[in-house]
SETOR-993716 format. One record per residue (C-alpha): x, y, z. Coordinates in Angstrom, 3 decimals. Layout:
N
[node [X Y Z]],
...
This chain:
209
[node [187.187 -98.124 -89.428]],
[node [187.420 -95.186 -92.227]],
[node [188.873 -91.835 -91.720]],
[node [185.322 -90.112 -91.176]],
[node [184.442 -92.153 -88.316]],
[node [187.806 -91.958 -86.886]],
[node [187.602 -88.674 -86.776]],
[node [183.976 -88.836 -85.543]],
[node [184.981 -90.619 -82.341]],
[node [187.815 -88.918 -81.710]],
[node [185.838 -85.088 -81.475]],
[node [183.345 -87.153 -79.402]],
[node [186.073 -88.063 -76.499]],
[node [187.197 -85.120 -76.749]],
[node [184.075 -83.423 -76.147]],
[node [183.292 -85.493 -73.163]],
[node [186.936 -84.756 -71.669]],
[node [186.350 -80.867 -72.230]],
[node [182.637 -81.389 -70.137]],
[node [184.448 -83.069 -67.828]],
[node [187.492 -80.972 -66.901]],
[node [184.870 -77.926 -66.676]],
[node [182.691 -79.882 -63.744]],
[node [185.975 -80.953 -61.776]],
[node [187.358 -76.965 -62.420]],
[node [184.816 -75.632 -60.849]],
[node [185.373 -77.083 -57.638]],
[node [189.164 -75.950 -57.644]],
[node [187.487 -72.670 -57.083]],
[node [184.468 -73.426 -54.841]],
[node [184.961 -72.772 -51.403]],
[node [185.817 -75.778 -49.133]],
[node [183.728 -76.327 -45.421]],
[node [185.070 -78.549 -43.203]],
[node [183.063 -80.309 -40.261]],
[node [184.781 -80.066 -36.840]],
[node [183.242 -82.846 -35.806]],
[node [182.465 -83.818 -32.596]],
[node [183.385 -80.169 -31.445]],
[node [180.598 -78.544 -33.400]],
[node [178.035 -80.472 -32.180]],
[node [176.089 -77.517 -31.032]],
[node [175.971 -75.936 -34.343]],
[node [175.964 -78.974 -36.642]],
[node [172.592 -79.101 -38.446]],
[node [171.194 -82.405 -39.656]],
[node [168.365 -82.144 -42.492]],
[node [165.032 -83.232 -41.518]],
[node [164.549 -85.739 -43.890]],
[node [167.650 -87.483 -42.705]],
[node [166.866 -91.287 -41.903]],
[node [168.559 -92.036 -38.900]],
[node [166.633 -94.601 -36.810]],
[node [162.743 -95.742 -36.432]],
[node [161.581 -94.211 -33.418]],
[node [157.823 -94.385 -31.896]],
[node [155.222 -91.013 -31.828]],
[node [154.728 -90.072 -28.449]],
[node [152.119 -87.367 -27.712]],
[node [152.243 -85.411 -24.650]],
[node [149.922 -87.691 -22.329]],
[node [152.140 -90.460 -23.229]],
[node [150.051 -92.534 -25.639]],
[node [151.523 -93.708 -29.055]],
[node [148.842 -94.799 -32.163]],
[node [150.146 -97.962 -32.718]],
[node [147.610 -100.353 -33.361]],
[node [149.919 -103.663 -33.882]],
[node [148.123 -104.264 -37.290]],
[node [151.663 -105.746 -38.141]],
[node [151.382 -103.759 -41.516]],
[node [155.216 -102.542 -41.059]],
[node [156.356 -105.655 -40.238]],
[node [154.821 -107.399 -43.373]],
[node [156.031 -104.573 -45.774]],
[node [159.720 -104.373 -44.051]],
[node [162.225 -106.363 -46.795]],
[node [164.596 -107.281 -44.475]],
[node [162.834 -108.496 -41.742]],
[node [164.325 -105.813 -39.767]],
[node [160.875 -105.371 -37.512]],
[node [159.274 -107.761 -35.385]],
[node [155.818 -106.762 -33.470]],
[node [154.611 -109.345 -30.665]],
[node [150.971 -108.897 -29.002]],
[node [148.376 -110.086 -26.769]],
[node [145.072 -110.136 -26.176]],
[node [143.229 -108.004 -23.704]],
[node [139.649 -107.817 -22.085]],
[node [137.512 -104.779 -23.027]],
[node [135.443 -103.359 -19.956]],
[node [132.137 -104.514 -22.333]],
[node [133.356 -107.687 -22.458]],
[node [134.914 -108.219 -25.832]],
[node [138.894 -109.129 -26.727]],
[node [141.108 -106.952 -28.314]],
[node [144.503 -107.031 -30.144]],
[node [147.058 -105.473 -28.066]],
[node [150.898 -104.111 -28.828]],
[node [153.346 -106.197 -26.404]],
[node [156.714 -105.271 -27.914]],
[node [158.081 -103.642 -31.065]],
[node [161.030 -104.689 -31.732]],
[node [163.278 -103.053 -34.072]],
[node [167.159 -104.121 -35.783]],
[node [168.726 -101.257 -36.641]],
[node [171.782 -103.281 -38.048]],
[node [169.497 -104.616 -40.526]],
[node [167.342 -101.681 -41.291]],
[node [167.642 -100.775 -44.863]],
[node [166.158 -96.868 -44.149]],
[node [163.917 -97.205 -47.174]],
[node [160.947 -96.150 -45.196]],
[node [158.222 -98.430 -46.485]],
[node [156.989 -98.537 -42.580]],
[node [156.912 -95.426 -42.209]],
[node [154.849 -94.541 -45.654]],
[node [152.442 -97.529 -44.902]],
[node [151.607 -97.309 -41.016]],
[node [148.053 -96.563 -41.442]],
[node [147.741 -94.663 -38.176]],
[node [151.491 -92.888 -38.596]],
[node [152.388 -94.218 -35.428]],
[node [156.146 -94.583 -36.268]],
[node [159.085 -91.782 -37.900]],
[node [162.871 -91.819 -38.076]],
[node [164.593 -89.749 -36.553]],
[node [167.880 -87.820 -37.769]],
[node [169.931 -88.448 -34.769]],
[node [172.953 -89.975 -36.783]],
[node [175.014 -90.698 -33.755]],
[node [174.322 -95.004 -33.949]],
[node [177.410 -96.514 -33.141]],
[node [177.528 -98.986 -30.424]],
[node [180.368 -101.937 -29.536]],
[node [178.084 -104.513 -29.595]],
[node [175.482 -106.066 -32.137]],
[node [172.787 -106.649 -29.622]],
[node [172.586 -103.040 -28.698]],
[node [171.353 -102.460 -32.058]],
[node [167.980 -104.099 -30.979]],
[node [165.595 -102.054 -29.715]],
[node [162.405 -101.764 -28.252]],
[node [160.562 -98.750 -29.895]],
[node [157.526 -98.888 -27.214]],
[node [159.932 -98.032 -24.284]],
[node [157.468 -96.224 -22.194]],
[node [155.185 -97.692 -19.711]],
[node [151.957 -98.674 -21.456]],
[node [149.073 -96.678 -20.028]],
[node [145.563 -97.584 -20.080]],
[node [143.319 -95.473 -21.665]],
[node [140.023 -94.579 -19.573]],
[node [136.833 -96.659 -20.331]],
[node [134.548 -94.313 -21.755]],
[node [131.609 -92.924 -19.558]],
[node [128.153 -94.324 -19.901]],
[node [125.947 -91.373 -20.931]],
[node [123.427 -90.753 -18.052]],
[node [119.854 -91.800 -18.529]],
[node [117.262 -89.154 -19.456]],
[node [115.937 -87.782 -16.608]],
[node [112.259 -88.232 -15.942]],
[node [109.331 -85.148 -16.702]],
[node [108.068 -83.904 -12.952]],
[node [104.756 -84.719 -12.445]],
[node [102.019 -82.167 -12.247]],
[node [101.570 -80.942 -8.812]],
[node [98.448 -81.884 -6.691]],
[node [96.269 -79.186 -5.240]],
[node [97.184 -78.855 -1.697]],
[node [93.265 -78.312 -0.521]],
[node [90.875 -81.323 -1.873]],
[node [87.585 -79.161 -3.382]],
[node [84.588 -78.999 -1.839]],
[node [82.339 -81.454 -1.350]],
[node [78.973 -80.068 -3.892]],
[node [76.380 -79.125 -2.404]],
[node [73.293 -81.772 -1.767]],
[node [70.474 -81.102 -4.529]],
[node [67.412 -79.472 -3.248]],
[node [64.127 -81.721 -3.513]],
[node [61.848 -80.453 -5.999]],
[node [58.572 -79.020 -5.396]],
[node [55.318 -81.423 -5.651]],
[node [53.386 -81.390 -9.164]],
[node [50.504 -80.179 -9.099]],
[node [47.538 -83.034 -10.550]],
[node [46.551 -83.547 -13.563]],
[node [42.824 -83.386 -12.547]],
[node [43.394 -80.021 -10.859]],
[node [41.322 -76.894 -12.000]],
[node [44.186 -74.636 -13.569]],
[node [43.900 -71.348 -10.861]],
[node [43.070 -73.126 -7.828]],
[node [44.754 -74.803 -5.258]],
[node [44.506 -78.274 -4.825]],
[node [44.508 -79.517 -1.236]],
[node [47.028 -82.241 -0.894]],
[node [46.501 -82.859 2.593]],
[node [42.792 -85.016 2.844]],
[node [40.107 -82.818 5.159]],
[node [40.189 -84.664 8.409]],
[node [36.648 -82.380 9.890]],
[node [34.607 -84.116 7.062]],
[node [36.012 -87.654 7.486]],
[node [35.138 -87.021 12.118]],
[node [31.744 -85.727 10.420]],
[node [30.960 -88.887 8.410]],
C-alpha cells in the first residue's frame, strides 16, 4: 500500500465515522416516549396494517365468503393452514364443496400474508390484536370458522306467467233470425205481358164439359 491510498482510506473511515456520529447525535436530542404498558391499554394505538393473527370476515347476518377452494392453504410456506371439507346436497339435486373446519397455527404462521393477498373471495384478514401469548402450544391452534354455520336460503322459484283472461261471453244468446218469407209465384213464360194469368184451373167449364 502507497502513501496516496493510505491516505485515501483513511479520509474514507473517517467520513463514514463523521455520518455516523451525526445519525446516533440526533437521537441524544430527540425526545424519548415510553409505553406504560399494560396500563395504557385504553390509549395505546396499534397501526392498521399490523399483522397480528388470521382471523375470518364476518358480515352482519353471520355469513363468511369462504369458499374452501384451499387456495391459502396451497400458497401458505409453512404449512401453517389446514382447510378440511365435505360434501353437501344442493336443493336441485347436485353436490357441492363445503368448508368443515379452518384450521389455523399461529405458532407457525410466518405473517407474510400470501393468504390473505391470494383468497380470491377475501374471505380472510389479520387482525392487529398483538396480545397472543398463551401457556400452552395447542392453544395456538385455532379454528377461524368459530361461528355456527348457517344455511343460506334456497332461492325462490320465479312464479309462472300468469295466464291472459279469456274474452267474456255475452250473457243473452242472440236471437234466433227470423224464418225467410216464401217468394211470390212467377208468373209463365207463355203469359200475355199485362194480363193476369189464372193459376187456379176454371172448375164451371170443366162441370160444363
Amino acid at each position: 500500500m502507497n502513501i496516496k491510498e493510505y491516505f485515501s482510506s483513511l479520509f474514507k473511515g473517517t467520513h463514514s465515522l463523521i455520518k455516523g456520529m451525526e445519525v446516533t447525535g440526533k437521537e441524544l436530542f430527540t425526545k424519548k416516549v415510553t409505553e406504560q404498558y399494560p396500563e395504557n391499554r385504553a390509549e395505546l394505538k396499534i397501526p392498521e396494517r399490523f399483522r397480528a393473527t388470521l382471523q375470518f370476515i364476518y358480515d352482519e347476518e353471520g355469513y363468511h365468503k369462504c369458499i374452501a377452494c384451499k387456495t391459502c392453504e396451497r400458497n401458505c410456506p409453512n404449512g401453517t393452514i389446514q382447510v378440511i371439507t365435505r360434501m353437501v346436497d344442493l336443493p336441485n339435486g347436485k353436490k357441492k364443496m363445503k368448508l368443515d373446519k379452518y384450521m389455523y397455527d399461529l405458532g407457525s404462521c410466518t405473517f407474510c400474508g400470501l393468504c390473505v393477498s391470494t383468497c380470491p373471495t377475501d374471505a380472510i384478514e389479520f387482525s392487529n390484536d398483538f396480545e397472543q401469548a398463551v401457556f400452552r402450544r395447542e392453544a395456538l391452534l385455532k379454528q377461524l370458522n368459530y361461528l355456527p354455520e348457517k344455511e343460506k336460503p334456497a332461492p325462490v322459484a320465479k312464479p309462472a306467467p300468469a295466464a291472459k283472461p279469456e274474452a267474456a261471453k255475452p250473457a243473452v244468446e242472440p236471437a234466433v233470425k227470423a224464418e225467410a218469407k216464401p217468394e211470390a209465384p212467377k208468373p209463365a213464360k207463355d203469359a200475355v205481358p199485362g194480363k193476369q194469368v189464372d193459376v187456379q184451373p176454371n172448375v164451371e167449364q170443366k162441370e160444363s164439359e
